[in-house]
BABA-358520 format. One line per 8 residues: their letters; for each residue x, y, z of C-alpha. Coordinates in nm, 2 decimals, m for minus. Example, Ala and Ser with C-alpha at 12.3 -4.5 7.8 and 13.67 -1.06 7.14 Angstrom:
<nodes>
AS = 1.23:m0.45:0.78 ~ 1.37:m0.11:0.71
</nodes>
This chain:
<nodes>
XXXXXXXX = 1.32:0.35:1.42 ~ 1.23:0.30:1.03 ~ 0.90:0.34:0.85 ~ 0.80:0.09:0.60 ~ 0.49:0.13:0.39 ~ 0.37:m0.19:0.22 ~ 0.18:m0.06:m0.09 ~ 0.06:m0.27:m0.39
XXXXXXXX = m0.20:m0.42:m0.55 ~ m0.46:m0.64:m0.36 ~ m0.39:m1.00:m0.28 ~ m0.03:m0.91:m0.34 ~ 0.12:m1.10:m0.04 ~ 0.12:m0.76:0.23 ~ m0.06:m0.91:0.49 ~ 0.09:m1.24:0.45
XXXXXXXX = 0.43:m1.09:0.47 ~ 0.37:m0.85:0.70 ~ 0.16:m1.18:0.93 ~ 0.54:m1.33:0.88 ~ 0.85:m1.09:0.88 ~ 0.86:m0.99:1.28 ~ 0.85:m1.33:1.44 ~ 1.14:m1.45:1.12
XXXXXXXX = 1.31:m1.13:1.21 ~ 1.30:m1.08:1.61 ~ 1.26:m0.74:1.53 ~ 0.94:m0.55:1.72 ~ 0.70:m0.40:1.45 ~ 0.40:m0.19:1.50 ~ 0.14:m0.27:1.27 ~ m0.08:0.05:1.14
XXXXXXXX = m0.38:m0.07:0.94 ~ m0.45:0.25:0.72 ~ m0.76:0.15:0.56 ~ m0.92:m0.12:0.77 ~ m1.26:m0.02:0.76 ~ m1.28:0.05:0.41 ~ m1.47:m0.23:0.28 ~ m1.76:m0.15:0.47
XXXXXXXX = m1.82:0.11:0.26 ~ m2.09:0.02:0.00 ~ m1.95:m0.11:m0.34 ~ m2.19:0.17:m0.53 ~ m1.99:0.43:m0.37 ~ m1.62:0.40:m0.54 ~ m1.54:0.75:m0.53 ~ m1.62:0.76:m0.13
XXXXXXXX = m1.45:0.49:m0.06 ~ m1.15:0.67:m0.21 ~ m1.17:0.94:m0.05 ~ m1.23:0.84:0.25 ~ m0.92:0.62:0.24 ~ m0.71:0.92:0.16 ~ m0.75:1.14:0.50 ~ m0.78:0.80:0.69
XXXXXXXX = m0.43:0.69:0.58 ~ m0.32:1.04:0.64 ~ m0.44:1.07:0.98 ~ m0.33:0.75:1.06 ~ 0.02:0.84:0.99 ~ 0.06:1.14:1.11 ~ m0.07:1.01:1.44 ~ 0.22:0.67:1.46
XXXXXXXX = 0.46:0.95:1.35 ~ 0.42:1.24:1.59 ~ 0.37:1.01:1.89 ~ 0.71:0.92:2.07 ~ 0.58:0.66:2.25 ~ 0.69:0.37:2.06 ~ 1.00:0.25:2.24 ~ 0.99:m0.12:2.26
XXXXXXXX = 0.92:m0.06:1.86 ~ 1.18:m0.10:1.62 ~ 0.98:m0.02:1.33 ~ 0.69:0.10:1.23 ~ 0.49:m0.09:0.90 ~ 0.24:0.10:0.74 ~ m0.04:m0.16:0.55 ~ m0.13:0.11:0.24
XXXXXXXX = 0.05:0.45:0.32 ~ 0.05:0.80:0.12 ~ 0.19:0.62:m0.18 ~ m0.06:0.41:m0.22 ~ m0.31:0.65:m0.20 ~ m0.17:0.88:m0.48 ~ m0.19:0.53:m0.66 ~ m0.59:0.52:m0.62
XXXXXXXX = m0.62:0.88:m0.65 ~ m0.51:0.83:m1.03 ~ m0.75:0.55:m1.05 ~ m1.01:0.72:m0.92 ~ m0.91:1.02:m1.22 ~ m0.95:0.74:m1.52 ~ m1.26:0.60:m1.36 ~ m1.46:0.93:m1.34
XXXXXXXX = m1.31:1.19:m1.52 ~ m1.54:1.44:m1.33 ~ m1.34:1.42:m1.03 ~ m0.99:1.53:m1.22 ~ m0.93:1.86:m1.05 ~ m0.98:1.76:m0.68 ~ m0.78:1.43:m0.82 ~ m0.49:1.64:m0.90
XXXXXXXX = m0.52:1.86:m0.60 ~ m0.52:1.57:m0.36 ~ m0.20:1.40:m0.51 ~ 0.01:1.71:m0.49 ~ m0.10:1.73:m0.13 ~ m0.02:1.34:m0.06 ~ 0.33:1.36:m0.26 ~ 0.42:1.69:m0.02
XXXXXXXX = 0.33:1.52:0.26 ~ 0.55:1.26:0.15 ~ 0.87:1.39:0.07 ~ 0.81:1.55:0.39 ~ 0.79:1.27:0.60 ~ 1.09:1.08:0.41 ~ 1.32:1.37:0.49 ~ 1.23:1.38:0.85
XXXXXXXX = 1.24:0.98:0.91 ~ 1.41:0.68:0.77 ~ 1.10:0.58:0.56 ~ 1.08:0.30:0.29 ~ 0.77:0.20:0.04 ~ 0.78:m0.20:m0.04 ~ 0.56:m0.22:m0.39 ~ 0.40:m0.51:m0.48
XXXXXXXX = 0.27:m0.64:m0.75 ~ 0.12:m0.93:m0.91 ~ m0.11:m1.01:m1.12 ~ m0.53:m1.07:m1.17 ~ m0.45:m1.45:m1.25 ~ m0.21:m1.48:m0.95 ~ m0.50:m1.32:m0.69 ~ m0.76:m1.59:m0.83
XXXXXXXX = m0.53:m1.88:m0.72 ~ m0.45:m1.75:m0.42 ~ m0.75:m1.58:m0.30 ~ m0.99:m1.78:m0.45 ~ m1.26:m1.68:m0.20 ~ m1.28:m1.31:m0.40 ~ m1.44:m1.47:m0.67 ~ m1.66:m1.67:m0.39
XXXXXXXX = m1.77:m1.45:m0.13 ~ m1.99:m1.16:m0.18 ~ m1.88:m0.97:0.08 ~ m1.47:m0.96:m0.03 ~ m1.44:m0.72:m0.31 ~ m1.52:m0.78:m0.62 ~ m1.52:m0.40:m0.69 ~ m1.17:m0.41:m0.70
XXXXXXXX = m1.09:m0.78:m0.79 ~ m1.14:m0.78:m1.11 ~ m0.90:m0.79:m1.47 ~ m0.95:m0.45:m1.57 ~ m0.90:m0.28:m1.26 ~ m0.63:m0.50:m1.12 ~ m0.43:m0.44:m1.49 ~ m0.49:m0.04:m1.39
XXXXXXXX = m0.34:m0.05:m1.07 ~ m0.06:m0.24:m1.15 ~ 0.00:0.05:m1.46 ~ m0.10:0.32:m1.20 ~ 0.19:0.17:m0.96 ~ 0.44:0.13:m1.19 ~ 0.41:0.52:m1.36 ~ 0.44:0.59:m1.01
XXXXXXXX = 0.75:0.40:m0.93 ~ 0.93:0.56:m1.24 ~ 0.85:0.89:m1.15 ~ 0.93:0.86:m0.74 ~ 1.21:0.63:m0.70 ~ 1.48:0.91:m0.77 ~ 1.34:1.12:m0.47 ~ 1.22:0.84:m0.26
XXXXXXXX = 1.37:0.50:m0.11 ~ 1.15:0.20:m0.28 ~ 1.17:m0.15:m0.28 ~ 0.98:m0.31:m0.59 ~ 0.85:m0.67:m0.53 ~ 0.78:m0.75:m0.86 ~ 0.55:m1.10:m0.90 ~ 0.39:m1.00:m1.26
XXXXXXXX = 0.61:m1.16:m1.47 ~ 0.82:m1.43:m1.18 ~ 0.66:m1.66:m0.94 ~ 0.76:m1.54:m0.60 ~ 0.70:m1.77:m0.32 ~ 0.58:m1.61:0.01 ~ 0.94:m1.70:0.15 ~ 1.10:m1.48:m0.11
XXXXXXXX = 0.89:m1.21:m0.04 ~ 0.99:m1.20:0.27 ~ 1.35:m1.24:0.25 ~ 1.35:m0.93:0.04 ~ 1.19:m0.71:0.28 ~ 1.41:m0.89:0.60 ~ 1.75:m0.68:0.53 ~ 1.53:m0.35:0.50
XXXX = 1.41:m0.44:0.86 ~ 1.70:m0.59:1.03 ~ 1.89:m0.22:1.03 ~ 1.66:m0.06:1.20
</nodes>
């Protein structure tokens, strides 16, 4: 059994890969949405939604990884994991400076509660990235429809992220296994996306 947590910024190419990877691999995956319900949160509330996304994604995870009953799995993919969150708990720290303290309490529980976990299981973070002009092409319908989210789909927010997540890989990857998919500066096709995750998979 190996954990993967897809983490990045939106409309980076998780859910298509993570749509893809088990049917090109033959290998069973259970799928754990962390943060599903999210967006029905109103767009006033940012710092809600945040942290209501952290102990979501946490209790999410700690329930796929205490039960034993997952057998005909041979992996386990997380869509947004404990990473990720410490990734929006800084970005909920620049946007409102008023919530600094429980900001920094929050992370140094999420980044326990990872090293945890990654010394107990076989646990990998694939980080992805791309950029605000990249989302636009693809996802065109964020810019459209009122009811995606233009809270977060936007320059500004989406150029924070992607500096949020990459502090955060510099820091982490010396204590934890990540995988860096990096489509800011190259143009990485679905396809390759996927054939960088595959070999990750196909040992568990």
């Amino acid at each position: 059994m190996i954990f993967l947590e897809f983490s990045g910024t939106p409309g980076s190419g998780k859910n298509s890969v993570i749509k893809d990877i088990s049917s090109q691999t033959g290998v069973a995956c259970k799928i754990v949405q962390a943060n599903e319900k999210i967006f029905d949160i109103s767009n006033s509330n940012f710092e809600l939604k945040n942290l209501w996304t952290i102990f979501d994604t946490y209790s999410k995870l700690e329930i796929a990884v205490k039960q034993k009953d997952f057998d005909s799995y041979k992996a386990i993919i997380f869509n947004r994991g404990m990473f990720d969150r410490i990734a929006w708990v800084r970005l909920l720290k620049m946007k409102n400076s008023s919530f600094s303290e429980i900001a920094d309490y929050l992370e140094a529980w999420l980044r326990n509660n990872l090293y945890d976990l990654s010394k107990d299981e076989p646990y990998k973070i694939v980080l992805f990235l791309t950029s605000y002009e990249k989302i636009i092409v693809r996802r065109p319908d964020y810019l459209h429809d009122k009811s995606q989210i233009p809270w977060i789909i936007n320059h500004k927010t989406i150029n924070d992220l992607n500096s949020i997540y990459y502090q955060l890989y510099g820091e982490l990857k010396k204590n934890l296994d990540i995988i860096l998919i990096d489509d800011l500066e190259s143009d990485l096709s679905l396809q390759d996306k996927i054939s960088v995750v595959m070999p990750h998979l196909l040992i568990a």
